[in-house]
C-alpha positions in Angstrom: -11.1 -54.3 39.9 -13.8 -51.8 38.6 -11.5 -49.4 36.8 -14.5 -47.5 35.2 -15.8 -47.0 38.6 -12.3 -45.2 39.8 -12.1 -43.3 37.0 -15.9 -41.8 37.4 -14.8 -41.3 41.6 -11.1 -39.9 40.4 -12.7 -37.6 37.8 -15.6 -36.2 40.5 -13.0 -36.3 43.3 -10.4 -33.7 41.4 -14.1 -31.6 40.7 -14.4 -31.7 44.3 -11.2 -30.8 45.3 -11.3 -28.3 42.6 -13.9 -26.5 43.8 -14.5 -26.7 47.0 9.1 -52.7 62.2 5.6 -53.3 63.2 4.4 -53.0 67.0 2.7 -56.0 68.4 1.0 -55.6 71.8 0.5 -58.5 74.6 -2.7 -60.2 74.2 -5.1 -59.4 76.3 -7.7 -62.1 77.9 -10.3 -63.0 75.0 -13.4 -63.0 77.5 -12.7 -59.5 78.6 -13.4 -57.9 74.9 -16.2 -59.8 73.3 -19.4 -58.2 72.4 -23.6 -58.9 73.5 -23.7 -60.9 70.1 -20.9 -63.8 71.7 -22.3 -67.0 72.9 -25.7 -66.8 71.2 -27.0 -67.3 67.8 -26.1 -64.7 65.6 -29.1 -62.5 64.4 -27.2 -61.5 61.6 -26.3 -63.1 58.0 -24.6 -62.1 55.1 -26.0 -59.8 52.7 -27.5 -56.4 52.3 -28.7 -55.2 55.5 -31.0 -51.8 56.1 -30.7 -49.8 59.3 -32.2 -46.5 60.5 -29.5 -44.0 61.2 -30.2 -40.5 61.2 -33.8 -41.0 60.9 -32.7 -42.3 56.7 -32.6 -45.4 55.6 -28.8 -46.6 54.5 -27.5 -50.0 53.3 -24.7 -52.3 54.3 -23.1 -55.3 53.1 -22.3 -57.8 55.3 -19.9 -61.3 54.9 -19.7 -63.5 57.9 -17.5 -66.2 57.8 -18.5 -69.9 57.0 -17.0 -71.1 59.6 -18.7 -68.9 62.0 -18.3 -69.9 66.0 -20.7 -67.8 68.4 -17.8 -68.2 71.6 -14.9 -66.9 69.1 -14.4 -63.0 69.0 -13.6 -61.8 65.2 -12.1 -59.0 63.7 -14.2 -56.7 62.0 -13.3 -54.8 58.9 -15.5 -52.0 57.3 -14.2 -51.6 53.6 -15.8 -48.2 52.1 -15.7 -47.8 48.2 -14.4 -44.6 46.1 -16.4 -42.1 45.0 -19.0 -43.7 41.9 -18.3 -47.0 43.3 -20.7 -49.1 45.3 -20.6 -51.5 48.6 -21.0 -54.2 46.0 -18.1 -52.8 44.2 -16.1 -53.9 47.0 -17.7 -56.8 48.4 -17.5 -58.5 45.4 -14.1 -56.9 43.7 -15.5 -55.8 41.0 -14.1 -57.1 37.7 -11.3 -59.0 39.6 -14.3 -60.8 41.5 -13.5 -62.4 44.6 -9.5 -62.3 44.6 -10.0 -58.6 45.1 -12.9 -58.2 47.5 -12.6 -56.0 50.0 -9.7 -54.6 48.6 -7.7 -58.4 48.8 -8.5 -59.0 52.1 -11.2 -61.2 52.3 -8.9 -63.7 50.1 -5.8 -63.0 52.9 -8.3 -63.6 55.8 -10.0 -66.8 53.7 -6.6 -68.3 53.1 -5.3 -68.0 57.1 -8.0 -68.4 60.3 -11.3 -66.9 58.4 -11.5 -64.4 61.4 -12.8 -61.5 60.0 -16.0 -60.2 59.5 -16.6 -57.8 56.9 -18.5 -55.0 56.3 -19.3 -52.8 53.1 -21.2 -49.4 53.7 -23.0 -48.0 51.0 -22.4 -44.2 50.8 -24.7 -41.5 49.8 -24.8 -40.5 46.4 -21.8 -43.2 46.3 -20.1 -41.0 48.1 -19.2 -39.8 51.4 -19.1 -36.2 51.9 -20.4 -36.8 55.8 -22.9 -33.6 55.9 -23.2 -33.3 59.5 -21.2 -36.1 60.3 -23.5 -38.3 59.5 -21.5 -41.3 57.8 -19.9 -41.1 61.0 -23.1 -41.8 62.4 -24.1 -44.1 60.3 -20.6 -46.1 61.1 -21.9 -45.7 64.9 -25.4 -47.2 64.2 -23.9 -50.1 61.9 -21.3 -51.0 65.1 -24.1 -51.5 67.4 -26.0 -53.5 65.5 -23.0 -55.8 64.8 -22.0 -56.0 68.0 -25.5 -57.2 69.2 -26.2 -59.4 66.6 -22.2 -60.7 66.2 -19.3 -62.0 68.4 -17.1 -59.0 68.0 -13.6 -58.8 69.5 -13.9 -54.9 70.3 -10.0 -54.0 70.4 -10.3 -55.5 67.0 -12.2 -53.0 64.5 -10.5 -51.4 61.5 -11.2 -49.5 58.5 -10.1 -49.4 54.8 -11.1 -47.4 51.5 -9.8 -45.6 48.1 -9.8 -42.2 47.2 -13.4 -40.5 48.9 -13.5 -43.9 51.0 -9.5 -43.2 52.3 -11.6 -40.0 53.1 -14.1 -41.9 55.0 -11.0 -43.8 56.6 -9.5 -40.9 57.8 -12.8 -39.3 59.2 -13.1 -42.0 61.7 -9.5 -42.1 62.4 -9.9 -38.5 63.2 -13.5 -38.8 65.3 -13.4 -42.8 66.6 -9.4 -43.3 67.4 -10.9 -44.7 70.5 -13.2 -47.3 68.6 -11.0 -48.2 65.5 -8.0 -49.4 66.6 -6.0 -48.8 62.8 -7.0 -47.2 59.2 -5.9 -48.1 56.2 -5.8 -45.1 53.5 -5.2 -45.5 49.8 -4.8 -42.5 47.7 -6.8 -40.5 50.3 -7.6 -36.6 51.7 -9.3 -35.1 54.0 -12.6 -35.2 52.3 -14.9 -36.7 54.8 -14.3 -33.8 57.7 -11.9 -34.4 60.5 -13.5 -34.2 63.9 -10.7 -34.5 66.2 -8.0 -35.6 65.2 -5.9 -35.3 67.8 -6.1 -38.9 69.5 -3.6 -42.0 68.4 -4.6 -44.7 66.1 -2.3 -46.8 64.0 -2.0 -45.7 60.5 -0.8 -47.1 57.1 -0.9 -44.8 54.3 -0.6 -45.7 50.8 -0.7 -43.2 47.8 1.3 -43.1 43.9 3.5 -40.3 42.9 1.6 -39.4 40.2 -1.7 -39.2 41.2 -3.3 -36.7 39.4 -6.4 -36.8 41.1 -5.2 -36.6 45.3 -1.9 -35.3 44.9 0.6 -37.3 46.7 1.1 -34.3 49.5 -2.8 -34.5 50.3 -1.4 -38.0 51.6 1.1 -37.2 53.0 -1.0 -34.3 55.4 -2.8 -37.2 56.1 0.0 -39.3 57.4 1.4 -36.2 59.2 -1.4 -35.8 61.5 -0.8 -39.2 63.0 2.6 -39.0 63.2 2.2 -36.0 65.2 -0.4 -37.6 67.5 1.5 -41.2 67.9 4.5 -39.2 68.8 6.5 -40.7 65.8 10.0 -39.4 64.9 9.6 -36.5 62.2 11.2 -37.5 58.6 10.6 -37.3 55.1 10.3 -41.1 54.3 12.2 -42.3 51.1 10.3 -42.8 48.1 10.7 -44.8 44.5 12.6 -43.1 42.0 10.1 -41.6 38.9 10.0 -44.3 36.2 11.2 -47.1 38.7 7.5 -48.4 38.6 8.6 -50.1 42.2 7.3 -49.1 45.6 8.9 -48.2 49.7 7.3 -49.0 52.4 8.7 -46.9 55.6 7.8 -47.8 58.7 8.7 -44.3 61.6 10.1 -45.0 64.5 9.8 -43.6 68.0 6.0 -43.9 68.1 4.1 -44.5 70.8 3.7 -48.3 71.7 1.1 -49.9 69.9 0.3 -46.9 67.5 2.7 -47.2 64.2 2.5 -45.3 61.4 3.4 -46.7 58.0 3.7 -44.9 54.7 3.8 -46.7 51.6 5.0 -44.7 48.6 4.9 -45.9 44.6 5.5 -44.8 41.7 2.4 -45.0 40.0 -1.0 -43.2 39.8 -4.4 -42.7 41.6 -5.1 -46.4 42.2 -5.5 -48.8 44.7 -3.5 -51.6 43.2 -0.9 -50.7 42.0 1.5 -53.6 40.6 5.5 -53.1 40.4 6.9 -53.2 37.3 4.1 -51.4 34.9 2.1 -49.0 35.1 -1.3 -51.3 35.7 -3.1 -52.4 38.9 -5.0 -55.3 39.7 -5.6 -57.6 42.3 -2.1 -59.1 42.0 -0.4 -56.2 43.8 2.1 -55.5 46.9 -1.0 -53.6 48.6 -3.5 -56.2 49.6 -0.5 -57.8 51.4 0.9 -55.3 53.0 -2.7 -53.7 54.3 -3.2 -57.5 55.6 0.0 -57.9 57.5 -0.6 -54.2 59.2 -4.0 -55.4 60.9 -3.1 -58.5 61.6 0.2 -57.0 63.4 -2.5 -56.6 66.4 -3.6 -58.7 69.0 -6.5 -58.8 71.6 -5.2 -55.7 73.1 -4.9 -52.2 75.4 -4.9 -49.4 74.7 -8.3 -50.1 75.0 -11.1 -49.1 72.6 -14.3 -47.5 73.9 -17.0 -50.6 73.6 -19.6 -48.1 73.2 -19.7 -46.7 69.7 -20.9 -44.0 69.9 -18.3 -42.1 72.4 -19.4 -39.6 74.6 -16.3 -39.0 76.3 -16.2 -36.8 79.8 -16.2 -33.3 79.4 -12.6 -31.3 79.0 -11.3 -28.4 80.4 -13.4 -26.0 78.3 -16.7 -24.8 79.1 -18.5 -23.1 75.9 -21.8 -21.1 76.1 -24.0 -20.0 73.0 -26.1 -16.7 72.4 -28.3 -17.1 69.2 -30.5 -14.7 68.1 -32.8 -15.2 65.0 -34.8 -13.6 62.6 -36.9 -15.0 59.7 -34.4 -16.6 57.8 -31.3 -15.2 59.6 -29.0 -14.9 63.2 -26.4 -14.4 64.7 -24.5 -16.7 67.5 -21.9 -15.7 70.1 -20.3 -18.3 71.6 -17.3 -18.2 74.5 -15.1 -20.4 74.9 -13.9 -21.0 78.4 -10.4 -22.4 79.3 -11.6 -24.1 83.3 -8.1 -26.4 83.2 -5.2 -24.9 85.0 -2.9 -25.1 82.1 -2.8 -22.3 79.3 -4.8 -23.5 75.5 -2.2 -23.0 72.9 -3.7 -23.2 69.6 -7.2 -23.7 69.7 -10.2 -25.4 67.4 -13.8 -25.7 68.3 -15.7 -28.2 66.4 -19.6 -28.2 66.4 -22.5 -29.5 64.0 -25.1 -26.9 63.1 -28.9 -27.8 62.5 -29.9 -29.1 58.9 -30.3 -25.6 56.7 -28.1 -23.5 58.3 -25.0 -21.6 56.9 -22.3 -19.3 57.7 -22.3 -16.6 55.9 -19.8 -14.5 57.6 -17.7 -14.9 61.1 -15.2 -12.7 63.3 -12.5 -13.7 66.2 -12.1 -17.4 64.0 -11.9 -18.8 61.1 -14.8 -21.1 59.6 -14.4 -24.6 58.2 -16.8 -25.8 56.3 -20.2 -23.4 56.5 -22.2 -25.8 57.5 -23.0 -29.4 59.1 -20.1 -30.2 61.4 -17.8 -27.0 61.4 -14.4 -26.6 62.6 -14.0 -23.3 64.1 -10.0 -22.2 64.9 -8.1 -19.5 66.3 -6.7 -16.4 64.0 -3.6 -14.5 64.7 -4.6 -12.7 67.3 -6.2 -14.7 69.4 -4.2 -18.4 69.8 -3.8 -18.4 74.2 -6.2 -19.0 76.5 -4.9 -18.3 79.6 -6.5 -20.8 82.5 -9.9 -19.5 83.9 -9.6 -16.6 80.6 -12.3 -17.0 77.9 -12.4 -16.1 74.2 -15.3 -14.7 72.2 -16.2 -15.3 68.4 -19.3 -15.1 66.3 -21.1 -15.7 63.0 -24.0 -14.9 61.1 -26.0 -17.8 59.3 -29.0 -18.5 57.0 -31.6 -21.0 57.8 -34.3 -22.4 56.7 -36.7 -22.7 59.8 -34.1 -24.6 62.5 -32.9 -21.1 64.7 -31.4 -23.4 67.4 -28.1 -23.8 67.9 -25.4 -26.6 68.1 -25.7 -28.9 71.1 -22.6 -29.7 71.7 -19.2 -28.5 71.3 -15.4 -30.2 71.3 -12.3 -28.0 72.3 -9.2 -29.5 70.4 -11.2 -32.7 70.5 -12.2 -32.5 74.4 -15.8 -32.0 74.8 -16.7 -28.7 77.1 -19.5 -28.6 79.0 -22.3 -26.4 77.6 -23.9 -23.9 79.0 
């Protein structure tokens, strides 16, 4: 375990901050999920791979299994480090070497069936702040390639990571519920953007009482949000005692079939390993196992995940148009939002991605989150109902630096609207 690396990520995270019963579904038939990449050779190896994604260059690492069989569909788990660590940090487990890659997993997956593929993405400044959403992107680009090169089972894709990679985690949970079929989030908060966020995907989050760096109720907002979209029984989940140096593991009930949420609570710090009994971590603790055993809950299954990537699901009930009008270095964009459903919008959020260069500087009829890149834009006091066939108009004014245009497309609580 690279504890020098979390404390570098822990320390830059807090800056940031600062500033700034498990379900297990019927199997489905194995030939009816598999990717191009089944029954042929495999064009891919492990190692360090380079892709093109977002016209950048960006690194993965990638471990396929020894035992590797071209007709058998594997998992696929992308593990994404903290902020200041690496892709190598968690392929290779850092100080705890290889009982600790991949957060414990590989070892789990090693010692059972070997039938998981792995993936380490290797994040921008060794973080993954997701400007535009383009990690999210980048996580796109990275599953095509797999699943041409790779026999991949498609139902069976998840995601892991610590800190600014829980972030990461929860971004795609939020944006790619319908291609990830669980997260798992250590110590996490919404750092990476939350495009979304209002589709099911099973969830298991893990965070200490102490942590000084992601409080323990950043976690828990986390957890909320897909407790709230799996239907899950409201509670307030027991916890350990202060001092106890133990851990709970609650499990909600009343969620939709197939989409549990699980909340693991200890009393410890901002770590992903914590060990019961002290106050150390290593690659001896509860957490590897319990991650392991909430992946491996699911079978070959529907619901369905989309085998295309990169969604582009069919437009909502919403229809959005956008006026822009520039000047050298300025403008201003009106955009209406149009309820064309037959049932009234209560509680609204538009999200949209402006061009590279241009910010916000000021906004009426919504509120504006973040200023630029991918930008969540929701209702204020006065303006929450949209009756059917009604409309509501907001604007902003924005710097740029040469890119006028505006967004391209636009998503109405996480329905896309047709433009125009």
């Amino acid at each position: 375990m690279v504890r020098r690396g979390y404390f570098l990520g822990a320390v830059t995270a807090l800056l940031l901050l600062t500033g700034g019963g498990a379900v297990t579904a019927q199997a489905a038939p194995e030939d009816d999920v598999g990717t191009a990449g089944c029954g042929s050779a495999p064009t891919l190896t492990s190692g360090t791979h380079t892709i093109q994604s977002g016209g950048q260059n960006r690194t993965y690492i990638l471990r396929v299994p020894a035992n590797y069989d071209q007709n058998h569909q594997y998992r696929l788990f992308f593990g994404f480090h903290w902020l200041g660590g690496t892709a190598n940090d968690v392929d290779s487990g850092g100080t705890d070497g290889y009982n600790w890659s991949y957060y414990g997993l590989r070892r789990l997956a090693d010692s059972t069936n070997n039938a998981t593929i792995f993936v380490a993405p290797q994040g921008f400044n060794n973080g993954w702040a997701n400007s535009g959403g383009q990690d999210v992107t980048f996580v796109d680009d990275m599953l095509r390639e797999l699943r041409a090169g790779l026999c991949v089972d498609t139902t069976q894709t998840f995601a892991g990571g610590f800190s600014y990679g829980g972030g990461m985690s929860y971004a795609l949970a939020c944006s790619r519920a319908d291609v990830f079929r669980a997260v798992v989030v250590y110590s996490g908060a919404q750092l990476s953007g939350c495009a979304g966020g209002s589709q099911p995907i099973a969830y298991l989050g893990i965070h200490g009482l102490t942590d000084n760096v992601l409080g323990i109720s950043l976690g828990r907002g986390l957890r909320d949000t897909f407790v709230r979209n799996n239907g899950c029984t409201a509670q307030n989940p027991p916890e350990p005692a202060p001092g106890s140096r133990g851990h709970v593991v609650t499990t909600y009930s009343g969620c939709r079939s197939g989409y549990p949420v699980v909340w693991a609570a200890f009393d410890g710090g901002h770590t992903p390993g914590p060990i019961d009994g002290c106050g150390c971590d290593g690659w001896q603790t509860w957490t590897s196992a319990e991650a392991w055993r909430f992946i491996t809950q699911f079978q070959s299954t529907d619901p369905d995940p989309d085998p295309d990537p990169d969604p582009d699901p069919e437009p909502g009930a919403c229809r959005v148009s956008d006026t822009v009008n520039s000047w050298n270095g300025g403008l201003t964009a009106e955009i209406t939002i149009t309820n064309t459903g037959t049932t009234p919008v209560n509680g609204w959020s538009l999200v949209f991605t402006l061009p590279a260069g241009q910010t916000i500087t000021s906004g009426w009829n919504a509120n504006y989150s973040p200023t630029s890149g991918q930008v969540t834009a929701s209702n204020v006091a006065y303006n929450p109902n949209i009756a059917p066939g009604a409309s509501v108009g907001i604007g902003f004014q924005a710097s740029h630096s040469g890119d006028a245009s505006g967004p391209v497309s636009f998503a109405l609580n996480g329905a896309s609207c047709t433009v125009g």
